[in-house]
C-alpha positions in Angstrom: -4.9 44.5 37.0 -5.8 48.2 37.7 -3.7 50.8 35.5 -2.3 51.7 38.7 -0.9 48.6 40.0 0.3 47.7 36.6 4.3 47.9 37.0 5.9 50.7 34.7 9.6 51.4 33.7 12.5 51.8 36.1 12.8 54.5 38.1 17.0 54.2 37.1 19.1 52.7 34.9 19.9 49.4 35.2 16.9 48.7 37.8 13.9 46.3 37.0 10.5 47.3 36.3 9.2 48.7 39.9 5.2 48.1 40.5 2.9 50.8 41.2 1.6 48.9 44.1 3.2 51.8 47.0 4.2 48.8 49.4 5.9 46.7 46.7 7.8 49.8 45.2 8.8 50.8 48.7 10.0 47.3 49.3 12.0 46.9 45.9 13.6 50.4 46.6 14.6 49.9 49.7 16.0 46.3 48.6 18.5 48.1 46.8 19.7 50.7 49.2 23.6 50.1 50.2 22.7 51.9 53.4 21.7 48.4 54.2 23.0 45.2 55.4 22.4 41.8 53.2 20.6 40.3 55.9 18.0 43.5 56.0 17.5 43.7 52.3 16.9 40.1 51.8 14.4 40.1 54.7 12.0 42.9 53.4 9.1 41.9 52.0 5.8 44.1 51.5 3.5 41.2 53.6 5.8 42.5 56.3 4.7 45.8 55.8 0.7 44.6 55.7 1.8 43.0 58.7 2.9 45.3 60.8 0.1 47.7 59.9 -2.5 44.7 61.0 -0.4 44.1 64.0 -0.7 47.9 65.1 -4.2 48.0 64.3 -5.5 45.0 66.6 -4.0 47.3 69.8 -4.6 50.8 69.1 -7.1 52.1 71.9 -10.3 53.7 70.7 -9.8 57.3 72.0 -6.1 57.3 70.1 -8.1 55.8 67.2 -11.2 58.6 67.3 -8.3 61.3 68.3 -6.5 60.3 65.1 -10.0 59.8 62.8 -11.8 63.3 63.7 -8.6 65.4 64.6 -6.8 67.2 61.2 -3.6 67.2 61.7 -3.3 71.0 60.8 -5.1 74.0 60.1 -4.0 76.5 57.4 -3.5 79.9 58.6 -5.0 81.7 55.9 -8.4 79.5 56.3 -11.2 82.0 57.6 -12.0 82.0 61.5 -10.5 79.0 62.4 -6.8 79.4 60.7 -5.5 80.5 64.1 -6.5 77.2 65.4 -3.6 75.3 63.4 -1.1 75.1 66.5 -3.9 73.6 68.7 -5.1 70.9 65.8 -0.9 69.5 66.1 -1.1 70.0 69.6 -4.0 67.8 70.1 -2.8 65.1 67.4 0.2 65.1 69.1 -1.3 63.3 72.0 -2.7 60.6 70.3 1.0 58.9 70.1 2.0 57.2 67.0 0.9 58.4 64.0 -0.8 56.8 60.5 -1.2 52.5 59.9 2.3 52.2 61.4 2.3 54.5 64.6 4.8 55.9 63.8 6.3 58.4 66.1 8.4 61.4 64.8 12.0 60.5 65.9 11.1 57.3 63.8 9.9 59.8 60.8 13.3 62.0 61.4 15.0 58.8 61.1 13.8 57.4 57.6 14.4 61.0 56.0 17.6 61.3 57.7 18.8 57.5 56.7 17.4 56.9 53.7 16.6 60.4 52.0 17.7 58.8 48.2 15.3 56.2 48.6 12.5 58.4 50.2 13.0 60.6 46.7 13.4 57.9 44.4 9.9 56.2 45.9 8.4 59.9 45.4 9.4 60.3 42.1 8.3 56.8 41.1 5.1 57.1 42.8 4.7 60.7 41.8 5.5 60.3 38.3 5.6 57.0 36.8 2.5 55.9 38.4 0.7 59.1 38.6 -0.4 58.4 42.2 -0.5 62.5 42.7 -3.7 62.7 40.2 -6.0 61.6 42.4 -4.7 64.8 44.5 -4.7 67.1 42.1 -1.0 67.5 41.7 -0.4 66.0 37.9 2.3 63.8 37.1 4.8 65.2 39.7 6.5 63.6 42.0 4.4 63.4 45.0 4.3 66.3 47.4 5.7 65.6 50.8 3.7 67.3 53.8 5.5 66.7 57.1 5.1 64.6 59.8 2.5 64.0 61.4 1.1 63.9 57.4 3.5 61.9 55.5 2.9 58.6 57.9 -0.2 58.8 57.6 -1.1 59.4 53.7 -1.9 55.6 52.2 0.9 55.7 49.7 3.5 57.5 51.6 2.9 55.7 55.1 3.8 52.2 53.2 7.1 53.7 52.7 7.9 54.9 55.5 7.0 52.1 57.7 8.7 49.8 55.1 11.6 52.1 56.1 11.7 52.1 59.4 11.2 48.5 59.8 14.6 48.4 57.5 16.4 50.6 59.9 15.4 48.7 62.8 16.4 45.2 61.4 20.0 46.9 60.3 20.1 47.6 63.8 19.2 44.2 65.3 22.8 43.1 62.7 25.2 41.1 64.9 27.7 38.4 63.6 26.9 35.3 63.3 23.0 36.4 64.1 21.2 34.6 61.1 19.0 36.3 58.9 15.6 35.4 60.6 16.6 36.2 64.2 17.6 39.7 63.3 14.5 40.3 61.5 12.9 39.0 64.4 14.6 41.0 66.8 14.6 44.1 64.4 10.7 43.7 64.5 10.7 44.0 68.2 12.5 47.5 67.9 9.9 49.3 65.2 7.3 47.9 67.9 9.4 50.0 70.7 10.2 46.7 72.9 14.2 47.4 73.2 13.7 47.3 76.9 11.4 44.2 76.9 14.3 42.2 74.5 17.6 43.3 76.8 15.9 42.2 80.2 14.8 38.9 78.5 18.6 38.6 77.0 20.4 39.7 80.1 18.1 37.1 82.2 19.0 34.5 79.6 23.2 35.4 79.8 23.6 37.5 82.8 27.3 37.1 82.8 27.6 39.3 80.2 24.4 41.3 79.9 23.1 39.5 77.1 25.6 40.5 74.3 26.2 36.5 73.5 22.2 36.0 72.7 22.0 35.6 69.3 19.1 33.6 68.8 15.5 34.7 69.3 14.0 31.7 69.8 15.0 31.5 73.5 14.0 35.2 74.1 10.5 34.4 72.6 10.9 32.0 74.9 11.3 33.9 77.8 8.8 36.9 76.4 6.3 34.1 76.4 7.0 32.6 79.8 6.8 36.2 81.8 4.3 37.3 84.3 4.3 40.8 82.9 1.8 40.7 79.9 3.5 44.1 78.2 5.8 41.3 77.7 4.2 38.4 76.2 3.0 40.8 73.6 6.1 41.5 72.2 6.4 37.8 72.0 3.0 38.2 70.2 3.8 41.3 68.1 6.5 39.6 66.6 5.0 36.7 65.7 2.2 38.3 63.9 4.7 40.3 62.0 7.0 37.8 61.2 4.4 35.1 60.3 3.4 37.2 57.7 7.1 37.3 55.7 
């Protein structure tokens, strides 16, 4: 095991040993965040996080791939010639969509930072410091320097976090009573992929009488996702599964 995968000391009292592995630490972090439900802690899991960034992968389009390769996502203005350019360079990433492994828009960004801000800190500090993940940029053993979005989702070690944590916020959202642990995280991977529309028609077709608010499985809106003629919607279905599957 690499010295920087090795897990190191608790990043506070009480906590067990995180790893230096970004995904597992964001994970274990946001395990223990009372911002979130029981249902939403128990479900993370960092092959969820792999998964969703392999899921996102298999259907971003080539010129929002080359757009987000060859484009920098700023310009300094002090940088000779070309510092004036810096408004254009966010400009043009900004039409690329999503941003980083996760496409992850910037509502979703304003979200995590907004939500979970302790645990966005504590994963710096941990990643910063106690695993020395900054070195490798130059910045020493401090806790690792945030840069805005659209850079923050997509830096390797700070994208795992915040897709971990948006995935969080969107299974806390999916929370009903008496919805069981792997329907909501089901339905809560449905909203990070932006399908909200796709799961409330499938629901309301499924209860009409009262627009879907009794549907508390997901196994009869896969169902449905599945049986559609539209094909936006069978790939929900798919999404899902891919995601899920890897739990």
């Amino acid at each position: 095991m690499s010295d920087l995968l090795a897990p190191r000391v608790a990043t506070k009292p009480g906590q067990a040993p995180l790893s230096c592995d970004s995904k597992a630490a964001a994970v274990a972090i946001l395990q223990a965040s009372k911002t979130l439900d029981a249902n939403t802690r128990m479900s993370l899991t960092p092959y969820l996080v792999d998964g969703i960034i392999r899921a996102e992968a298999r259907r971003i389009g080539w010129r929002e791939w080359l757009g987000e390769q060859i484009l920098p996502t700023d310009i300094p203005a002090d940088m000779p010639l070309v510092g004036r350019l810096g408004p254009l360079a966010r400009k043009l990433h900004g039409w690329t969509g999503g941003q980083g492994p996760g496409q992850l828009y910037l509502p979703a960004y304003r979200d995590v930072e907004t939500m979970l801000k302790p645990e966005l800190d504590q994963f710096c500090v941990h990643m910063g410091v106690t695993c020395r993940a900054g070195l490798h940029r130059g910045c020493g053993e401090v806790p690792l320097i945030r840069k805005g979005y659209p850079g923050d989702v997509i830096d390797p070690i700070m994208a795992d976090f915040f897709i971990a944590a948006y995935l969080a916020l969107k299974v806390k959202d999916a929370f009903k009573p008496g919805r069981i642990a792997d329907d909501q995280l089901q339905f809560g991977i449905g909203l990070y992929f932006g399908a909200r529309g796709a799961i409330a028609k499938a629901q309301d077709a499924i209860s009409p009488q009262d627009k879907g608010k009794s549907v508390l499985r997901y196994p009869p809106v896969r169902a449905w996702l599945l049986a559609s003629s539209d094909a936006t919607d069978r790939d929900v279905a798919a999404y899902i599964q891919e995601v899920f599957g890897r739990r």
